[in-house]
PLY file of the C-alpha trace (Angstrom):
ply
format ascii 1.0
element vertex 235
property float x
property float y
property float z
element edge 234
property int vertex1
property int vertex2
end_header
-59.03 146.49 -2.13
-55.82 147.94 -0.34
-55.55 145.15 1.96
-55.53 142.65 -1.63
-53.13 144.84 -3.29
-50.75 144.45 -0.25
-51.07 140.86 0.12
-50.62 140.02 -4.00
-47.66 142.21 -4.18
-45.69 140.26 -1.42
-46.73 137.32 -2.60
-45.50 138.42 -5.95
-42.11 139.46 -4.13
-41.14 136.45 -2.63
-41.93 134.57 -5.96
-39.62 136.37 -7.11
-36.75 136.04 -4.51
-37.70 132.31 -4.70
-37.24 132.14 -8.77
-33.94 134.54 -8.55
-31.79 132.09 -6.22
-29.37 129.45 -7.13
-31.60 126.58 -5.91
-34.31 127.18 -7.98
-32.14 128.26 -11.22
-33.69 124.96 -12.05
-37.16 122.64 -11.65
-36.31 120.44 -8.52
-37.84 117.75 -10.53
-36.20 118.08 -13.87
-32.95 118.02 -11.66
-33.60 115.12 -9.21
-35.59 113.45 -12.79
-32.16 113.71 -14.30
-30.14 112.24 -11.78
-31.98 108.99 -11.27
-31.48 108.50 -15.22
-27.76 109.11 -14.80
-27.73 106.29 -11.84
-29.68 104.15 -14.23
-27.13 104.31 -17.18
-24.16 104.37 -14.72
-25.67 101.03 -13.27
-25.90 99.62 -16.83
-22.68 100.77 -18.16
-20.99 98.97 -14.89
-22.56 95.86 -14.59
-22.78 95.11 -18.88
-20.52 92.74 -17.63
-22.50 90.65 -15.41
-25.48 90.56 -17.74
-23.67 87.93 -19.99
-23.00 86.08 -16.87
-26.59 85.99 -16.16
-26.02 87.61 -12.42
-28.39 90.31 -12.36
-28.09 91.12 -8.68
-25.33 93.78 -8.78
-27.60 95.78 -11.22
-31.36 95.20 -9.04
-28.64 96.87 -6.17
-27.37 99.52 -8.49
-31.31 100.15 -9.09
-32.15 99.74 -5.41
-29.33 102.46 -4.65
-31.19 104.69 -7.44
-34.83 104.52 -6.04
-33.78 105.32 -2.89
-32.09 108.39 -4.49
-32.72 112.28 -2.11
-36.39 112.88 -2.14
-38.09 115.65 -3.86
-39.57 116.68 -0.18
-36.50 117.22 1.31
-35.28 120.84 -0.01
-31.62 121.45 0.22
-29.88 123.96 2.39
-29.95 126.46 -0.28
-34.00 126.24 -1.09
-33.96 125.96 2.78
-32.57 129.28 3.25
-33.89 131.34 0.40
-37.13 130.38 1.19
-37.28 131.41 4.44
-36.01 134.61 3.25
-38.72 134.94 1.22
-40.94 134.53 3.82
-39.40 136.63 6.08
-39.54 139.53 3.67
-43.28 138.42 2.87
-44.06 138.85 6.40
-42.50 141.87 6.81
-44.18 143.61 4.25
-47.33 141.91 5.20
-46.74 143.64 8.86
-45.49 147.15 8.07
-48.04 147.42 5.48
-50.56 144.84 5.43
-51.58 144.61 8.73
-52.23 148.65 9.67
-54.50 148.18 6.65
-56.10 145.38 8.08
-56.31 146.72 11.18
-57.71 149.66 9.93
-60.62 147.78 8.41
-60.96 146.21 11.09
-61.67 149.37 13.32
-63.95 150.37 10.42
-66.01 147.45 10.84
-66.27 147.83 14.18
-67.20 151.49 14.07
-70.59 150.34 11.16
-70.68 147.74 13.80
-71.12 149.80 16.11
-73.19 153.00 14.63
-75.94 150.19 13.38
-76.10 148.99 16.86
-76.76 152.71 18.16
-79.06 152.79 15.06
-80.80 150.13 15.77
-81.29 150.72 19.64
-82.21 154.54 18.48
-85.16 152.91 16.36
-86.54 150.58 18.99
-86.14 153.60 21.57
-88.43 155.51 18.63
-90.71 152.28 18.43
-90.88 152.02 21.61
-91.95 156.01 22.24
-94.11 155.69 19.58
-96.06 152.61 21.09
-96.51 154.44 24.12
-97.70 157.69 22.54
-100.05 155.26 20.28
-101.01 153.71 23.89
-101.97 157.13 25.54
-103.92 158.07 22.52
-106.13 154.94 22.91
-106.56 155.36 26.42
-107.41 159.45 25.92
-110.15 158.12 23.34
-111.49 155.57 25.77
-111.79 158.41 28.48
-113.63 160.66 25.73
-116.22 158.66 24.38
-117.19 157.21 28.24
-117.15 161.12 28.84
-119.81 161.80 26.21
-121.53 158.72 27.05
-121.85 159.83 30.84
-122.82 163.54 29.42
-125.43 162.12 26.43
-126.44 159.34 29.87
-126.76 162.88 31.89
-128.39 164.72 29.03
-131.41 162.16 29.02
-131.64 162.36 32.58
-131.91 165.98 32.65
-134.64 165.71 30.27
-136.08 162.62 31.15
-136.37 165.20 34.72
-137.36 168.09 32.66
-140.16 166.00 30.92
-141.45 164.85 34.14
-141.56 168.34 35.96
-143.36 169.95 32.60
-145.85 166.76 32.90
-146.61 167.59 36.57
-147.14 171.28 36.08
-149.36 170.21 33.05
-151.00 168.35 35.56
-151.37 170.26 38.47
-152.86 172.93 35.62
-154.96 170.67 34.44
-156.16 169.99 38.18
-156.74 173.58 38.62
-158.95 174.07 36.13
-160.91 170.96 36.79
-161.16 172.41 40.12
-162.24 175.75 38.74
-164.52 174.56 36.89
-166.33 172.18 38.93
-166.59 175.40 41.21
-167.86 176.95 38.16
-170.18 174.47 37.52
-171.22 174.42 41.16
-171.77 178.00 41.83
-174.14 178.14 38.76
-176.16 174.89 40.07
-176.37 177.00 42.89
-177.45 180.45 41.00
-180.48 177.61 39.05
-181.23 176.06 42.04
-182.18 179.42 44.02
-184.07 180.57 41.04
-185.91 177.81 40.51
-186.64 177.55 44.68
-187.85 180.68 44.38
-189.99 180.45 41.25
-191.32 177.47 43.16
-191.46 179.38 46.14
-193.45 182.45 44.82
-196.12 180.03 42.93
-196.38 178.35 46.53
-197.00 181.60 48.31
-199.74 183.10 45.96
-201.66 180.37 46.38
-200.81 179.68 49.92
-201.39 183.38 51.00
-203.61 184.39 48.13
-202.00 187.56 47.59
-201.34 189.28 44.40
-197.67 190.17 44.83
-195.55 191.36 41.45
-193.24 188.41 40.21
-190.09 189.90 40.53
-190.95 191.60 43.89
-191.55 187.58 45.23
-188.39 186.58 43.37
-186.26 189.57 44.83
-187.84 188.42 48.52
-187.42 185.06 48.12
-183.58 185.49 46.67
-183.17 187.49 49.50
-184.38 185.13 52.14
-182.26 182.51 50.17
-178.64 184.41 50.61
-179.56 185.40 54.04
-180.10 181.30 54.76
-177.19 180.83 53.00
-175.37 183.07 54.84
-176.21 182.53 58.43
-175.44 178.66 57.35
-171.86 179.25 56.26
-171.52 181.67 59.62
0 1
1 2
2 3
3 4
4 5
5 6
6 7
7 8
8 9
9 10
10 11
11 12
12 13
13 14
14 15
15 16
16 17
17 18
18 19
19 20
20 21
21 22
22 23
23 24
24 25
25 26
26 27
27 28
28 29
29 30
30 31
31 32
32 33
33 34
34 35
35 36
36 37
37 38
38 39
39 40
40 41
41 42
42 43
43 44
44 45
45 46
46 47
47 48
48 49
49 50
50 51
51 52
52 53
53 54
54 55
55 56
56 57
57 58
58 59
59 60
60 61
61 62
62 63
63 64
64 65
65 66
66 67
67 68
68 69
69 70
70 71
71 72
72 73
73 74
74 75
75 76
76 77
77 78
78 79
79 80
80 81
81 82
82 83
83 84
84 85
85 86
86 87
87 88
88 89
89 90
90 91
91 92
92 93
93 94
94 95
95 96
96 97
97 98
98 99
99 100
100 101
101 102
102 103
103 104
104 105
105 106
106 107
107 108
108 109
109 110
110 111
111 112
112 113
113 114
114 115
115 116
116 117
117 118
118 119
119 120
120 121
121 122
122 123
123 124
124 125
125 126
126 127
127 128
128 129
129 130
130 131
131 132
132 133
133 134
134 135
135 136
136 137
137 138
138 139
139 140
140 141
141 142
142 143
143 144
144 145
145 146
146 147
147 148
148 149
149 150
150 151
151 152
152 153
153 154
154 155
155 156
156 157
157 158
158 159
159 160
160 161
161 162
162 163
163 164
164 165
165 166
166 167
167 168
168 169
169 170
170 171
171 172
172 173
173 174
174 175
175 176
176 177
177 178
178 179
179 180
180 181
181 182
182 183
183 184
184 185
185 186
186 187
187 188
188 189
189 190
190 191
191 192
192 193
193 194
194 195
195 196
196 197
197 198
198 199
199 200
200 201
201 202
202 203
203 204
204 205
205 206
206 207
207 208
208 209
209 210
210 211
211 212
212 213
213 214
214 215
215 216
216 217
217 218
218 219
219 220
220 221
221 222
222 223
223 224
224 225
225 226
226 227
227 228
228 229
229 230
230 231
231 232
232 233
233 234
């Protein structure tokens, strides 16, 4: 708005200069528009003459001489010199005041130039941290869930183990009292068997030897004989 102000009001000056000298006291074309009617009449009031004579070329000269009258382009020494003037004092102004303005804004812009580069750069740095950080969290929550895989992996191998050992000892328990009692079992096949050898025994012997021995006395004998078998046999 400064740097507008500036220009405007040199622009205004040299107007002014322009308007104020002698040169321009008048239009250039109201004055050079006057003088080629003044060569016009002047050419008719000279050769009035010749017209009654029918000779026509003095005047077309007279009007040649008029068209080719100073051009409008031209400016005269005068314009010439106020004019640059003008300008000079325009461009002064513009450089003892304009252009430190300009300048300044210039600078300005270049400093917001500047900051919103840093700004910029400072937000991709940021993007850029944050990516990584956003990077390492994946790669943390990879390592995590293949940790509790490989620990839920080693949890059902533990019990898979654990299952395995209880099912052998359930076994080897189950084995064990099979064993016992099959020797159980055995042991009283053994206990019926003697009996009834020597029930069979003692019903042999009274009617082998004819004697008239108490029951239990022949089963207690008999039993006896048994163990004592029994026991040299295992000897």
């Amino acid at each position: 708005m400064r740097i507008r102000t500036l220009v405007v009001a040199a622009i205004l000056a040299g107007v002014v200069l322009l308007s104020a000298s002698p040169a321009f006291a008048e239009s250039p074309g109201k004055k050079h528009g006057r003088e080629l009617v003044d060569c016009v009449e002047k050419a008719l009031r000279d050769h009035r003459a010749q017209f009654a004579k029918k000779n026509y070329d003095p005047f077309e000269t007279a009007l040649e001489d008029c068209r080719k009258a100073k051009s409008l382009i031209t400016p005269d020494v005068a314009e010439l010199l106020w004019g640059s003037i003008a300008f000079a004092i325009v461009a002064f102004v513009l450089m003892k005041f304009g252009w430190p303005a300009i300048r300044q804004a210039i600078q300005a812009r270049e400093e917001k130039i500047r900051a919103d580069l840093e700004a910029a750069e400072s937000m991709r740095t940021e993007a850029d941290q944050e990516l990584t950080t956003y990077r390492q969290q994946i790669a943390d929550a990879r390592q995590e869930g293949n940790r509790i895989i490989e620990e839920a992996r080693e949890g059902g191998e533990a019990v898979r183990r654990e299952r395995i050992t209880q099912a052998e000892a359930d076994a080897a328990e189950i084995r064990q009292r099979a064993q016992e009692d099959a020797r159980l079992a055995v042991e009283r096949a053994e206990a019926e068997l003697r009996r009834r050898v020597a029930e069979f025994s003692v019903d042999m012997a009274e009617k082998i030897v004819e004697r008239n021995l108490d029951r239990e006395t022949q089963i207690a004998l008999i039993e006896n004989y048994i163990n004592s078998v029994g026991n040299g046999s295992r000897t």
